[in-house]
C-alpha distance (Angstrom), angle and dihedral (degrees) to the residues before:
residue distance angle dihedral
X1 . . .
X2 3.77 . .
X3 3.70 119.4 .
X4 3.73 125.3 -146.5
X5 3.74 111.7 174.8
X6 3.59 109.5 -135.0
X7 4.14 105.5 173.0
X8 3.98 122.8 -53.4
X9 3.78 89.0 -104.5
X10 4.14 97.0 59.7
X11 3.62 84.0 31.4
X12 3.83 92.2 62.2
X13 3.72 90.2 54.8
X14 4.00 92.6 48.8
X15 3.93 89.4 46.0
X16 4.53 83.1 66.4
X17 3.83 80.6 61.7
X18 3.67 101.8 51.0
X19 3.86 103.1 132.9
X20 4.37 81.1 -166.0
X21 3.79 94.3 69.8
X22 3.66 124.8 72.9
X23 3.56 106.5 -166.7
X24 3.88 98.9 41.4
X25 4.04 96.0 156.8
X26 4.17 83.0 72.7
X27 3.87 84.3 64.2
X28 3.97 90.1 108.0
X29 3.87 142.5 129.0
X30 3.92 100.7 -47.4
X31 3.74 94.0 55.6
X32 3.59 87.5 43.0
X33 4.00 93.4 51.6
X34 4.24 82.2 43.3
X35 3.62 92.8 61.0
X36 3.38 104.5 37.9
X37 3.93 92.8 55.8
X38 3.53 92.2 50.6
X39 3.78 82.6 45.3
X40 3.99 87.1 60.1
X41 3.64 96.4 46.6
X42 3.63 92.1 -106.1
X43 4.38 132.9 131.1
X44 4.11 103.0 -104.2
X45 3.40 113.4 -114.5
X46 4.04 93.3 -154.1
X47 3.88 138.5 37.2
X48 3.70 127.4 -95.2
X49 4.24 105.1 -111.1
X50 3.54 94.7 -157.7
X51 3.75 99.4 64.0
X52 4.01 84.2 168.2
X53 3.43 100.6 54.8
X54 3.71 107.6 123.1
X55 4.46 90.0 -160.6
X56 3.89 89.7 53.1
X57 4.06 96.6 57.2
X58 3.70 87.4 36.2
X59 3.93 93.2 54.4
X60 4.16 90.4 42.3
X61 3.67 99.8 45.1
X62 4.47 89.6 41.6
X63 4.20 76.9 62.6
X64 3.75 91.1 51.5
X65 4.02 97.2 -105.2
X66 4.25 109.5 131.3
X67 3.67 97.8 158.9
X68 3.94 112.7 59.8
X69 3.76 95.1 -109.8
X70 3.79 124.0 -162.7
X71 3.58 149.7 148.2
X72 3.75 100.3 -106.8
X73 3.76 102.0 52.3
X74 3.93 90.6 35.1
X75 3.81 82.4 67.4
X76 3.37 96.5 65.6
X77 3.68 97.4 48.8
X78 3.56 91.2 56.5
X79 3.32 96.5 54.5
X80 3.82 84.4 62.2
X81 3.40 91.7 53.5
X82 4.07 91.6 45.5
X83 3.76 112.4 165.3
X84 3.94 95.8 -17.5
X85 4.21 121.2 117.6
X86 3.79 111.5 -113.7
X87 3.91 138.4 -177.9
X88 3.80 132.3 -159.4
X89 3.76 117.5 -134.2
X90 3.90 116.4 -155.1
X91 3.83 90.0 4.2
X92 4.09 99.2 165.1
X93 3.96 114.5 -156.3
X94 4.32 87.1 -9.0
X95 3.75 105.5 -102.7
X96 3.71 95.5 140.1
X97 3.55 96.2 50.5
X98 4.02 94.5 37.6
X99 3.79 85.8 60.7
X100 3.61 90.8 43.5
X101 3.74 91.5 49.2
X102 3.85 95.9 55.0
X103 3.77 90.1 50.1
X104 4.25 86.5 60.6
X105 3.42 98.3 -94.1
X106 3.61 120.2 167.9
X107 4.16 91.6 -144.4
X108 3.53 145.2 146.8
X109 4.07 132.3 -142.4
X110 3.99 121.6 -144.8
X111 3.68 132.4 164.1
X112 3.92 139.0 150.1
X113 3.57 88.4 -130.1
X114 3.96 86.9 -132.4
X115 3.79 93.6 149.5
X116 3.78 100.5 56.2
X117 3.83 104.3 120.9
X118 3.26 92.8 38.0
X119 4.35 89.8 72.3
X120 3.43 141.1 75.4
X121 3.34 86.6 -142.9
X122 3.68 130.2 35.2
X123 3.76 108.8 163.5
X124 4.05 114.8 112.4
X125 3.61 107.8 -114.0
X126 3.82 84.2 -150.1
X127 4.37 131.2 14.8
X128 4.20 102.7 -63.7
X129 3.58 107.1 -173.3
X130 3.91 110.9 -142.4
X131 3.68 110.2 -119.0
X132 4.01 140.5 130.6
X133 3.96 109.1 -100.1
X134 4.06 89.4 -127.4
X135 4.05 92.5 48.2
X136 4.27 87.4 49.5
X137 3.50 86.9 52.2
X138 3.51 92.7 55.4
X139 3.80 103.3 47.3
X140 3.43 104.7 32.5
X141 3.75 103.2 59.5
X142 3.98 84.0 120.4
X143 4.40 77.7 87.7
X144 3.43 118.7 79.5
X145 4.36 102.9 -160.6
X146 3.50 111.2 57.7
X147 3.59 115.6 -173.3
X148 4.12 143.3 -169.3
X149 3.47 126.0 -173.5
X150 4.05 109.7 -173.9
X151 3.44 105.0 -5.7
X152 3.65 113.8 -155.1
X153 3.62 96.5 -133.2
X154 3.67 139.4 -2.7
X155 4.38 88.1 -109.7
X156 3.04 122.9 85.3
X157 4.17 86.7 21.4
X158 3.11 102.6 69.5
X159 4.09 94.0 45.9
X160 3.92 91.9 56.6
X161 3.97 86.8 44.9
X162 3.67 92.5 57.7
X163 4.27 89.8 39.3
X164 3.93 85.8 53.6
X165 3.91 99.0 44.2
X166 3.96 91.8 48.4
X167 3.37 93.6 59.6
X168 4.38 93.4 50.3
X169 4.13 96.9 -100.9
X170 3.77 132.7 128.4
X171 3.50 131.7 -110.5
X172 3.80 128.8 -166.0
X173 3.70 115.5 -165.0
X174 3.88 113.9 -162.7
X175 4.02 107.1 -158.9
X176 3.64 145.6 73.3
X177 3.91 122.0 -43.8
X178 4.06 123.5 -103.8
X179 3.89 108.4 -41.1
X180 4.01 103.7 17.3
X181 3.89 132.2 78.5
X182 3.92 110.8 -17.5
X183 3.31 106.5 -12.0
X184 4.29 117.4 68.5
X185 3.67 126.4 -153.0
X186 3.88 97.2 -93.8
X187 3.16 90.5 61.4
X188 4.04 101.0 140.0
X189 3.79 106.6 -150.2
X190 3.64 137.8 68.8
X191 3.72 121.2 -92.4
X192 3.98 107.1 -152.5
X193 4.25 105.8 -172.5
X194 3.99 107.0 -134.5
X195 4.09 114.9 -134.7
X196 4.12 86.4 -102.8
X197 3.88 107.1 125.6
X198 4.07 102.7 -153.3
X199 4.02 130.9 -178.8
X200 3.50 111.5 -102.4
X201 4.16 125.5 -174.1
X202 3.79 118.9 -115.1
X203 3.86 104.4 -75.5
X204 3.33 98.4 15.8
X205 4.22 119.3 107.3
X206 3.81 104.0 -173.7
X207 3.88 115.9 150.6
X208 3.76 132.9 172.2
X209 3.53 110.4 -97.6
X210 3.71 137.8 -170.3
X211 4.61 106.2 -137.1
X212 3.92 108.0 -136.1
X213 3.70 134.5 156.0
X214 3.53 129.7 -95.0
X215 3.42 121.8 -99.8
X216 3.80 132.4 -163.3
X217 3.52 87.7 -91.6
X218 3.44 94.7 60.4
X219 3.92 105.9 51.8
């Protein structure tokens, strides 16, 4: 199914015809409300219902948003974070970190804006400073979270992972586990899931999870 966007409004009366969903009649307000937030460049405030709705991930990830990112679950992963200084590596248009930010935390943006003709929308929804993920890594070590949601590929990830967690600092991966989106199966180190329940699309199995190394244990 090819998608042309063609305004929210028409959109919204396409999306009742999406042959990829198979419980269209629970297409109602909330994913409405959903999409036209994200629409105005703003954190949701609610859940998608129809998780299976082939229109809705299609319209969020056209406006750069992979992981399902909203206010409620956000919460929780700043409370992890708590008072410590974090940066985002590979962050696209900000969402992650605009969330973050509202929640009070002290975080910084970066992205080498690689993917920008290949969006709908390409405007940052909050300040994204462009910068390679491996060249962050190295000169921003004064942070203490770093964090990845959707990595493009396992390389350069799991290089700055292993930079960060030599030198005692956290990283939070946002993605699928060992084998599925972003991350493949030899991927080295340890992928502990954090207590943050997120939305995730039909199909799709990304968690929030803390990066460590592997010990003995674990081989």
């Amino acid at each position: 199914m090819e998608y042309t966007y063609q305004g929210l409004d028409k959109d919204l009366e396409i999306a009742k015809e999406d042959t990829y969903s198979t419980d269209l009649d629970r297409f109602g307000p909330l994913d409405c409300q959903f999409l036209r937030q994200i629409e105005g460049g703003d954190i949701p405030n609610c859940e998608p219902v129809s998780l299976n709705s082939f229109y809705s991930r299609t319209f969020c990830t056209k406006r750069g948003m992979w992981a399902i990112v909203t206010a409620g679950w956000t919460t929780a992963l700043a409370d992890w974070i708590g008072g410590r200084t974090a940066i985002e590596i590979m962050a696209g248009r900000g969402w992650l970190t605009r969330a973050l930010s509202e929640h009070g935390v002290n975080i910084i943006a970066t992205d080498d804006y690689s993917w920008d003709d290949t969006h709908d929308a390409t405007e940052p929804v909050c300040k994204v400073e462009q910068m390679d993920a491996e060249e962050v890594a190295l000169t921003h070590l004064d942070r203490e979270v770093l964090i990845c949601s959707w990595p493009h590929s396992t390389e350069p990830f799991q290089k700055i992972c292993r930079l960060w967690l030599s030198e005692g600092k956290s990283v939070v991966y946002i993605g699928e586990d060992n084998g599925g989106c972003c991350v493949r199966e030899d991927f080295e180190l340890r992928l502990e899931r954090l207590e943050i329940d997120m939305p995730q699309w039909e199909g799709m199995h990304d968690c929030v999870y803390e990066v460590l190394e592997r010990g003995e244990d674990d081989e």
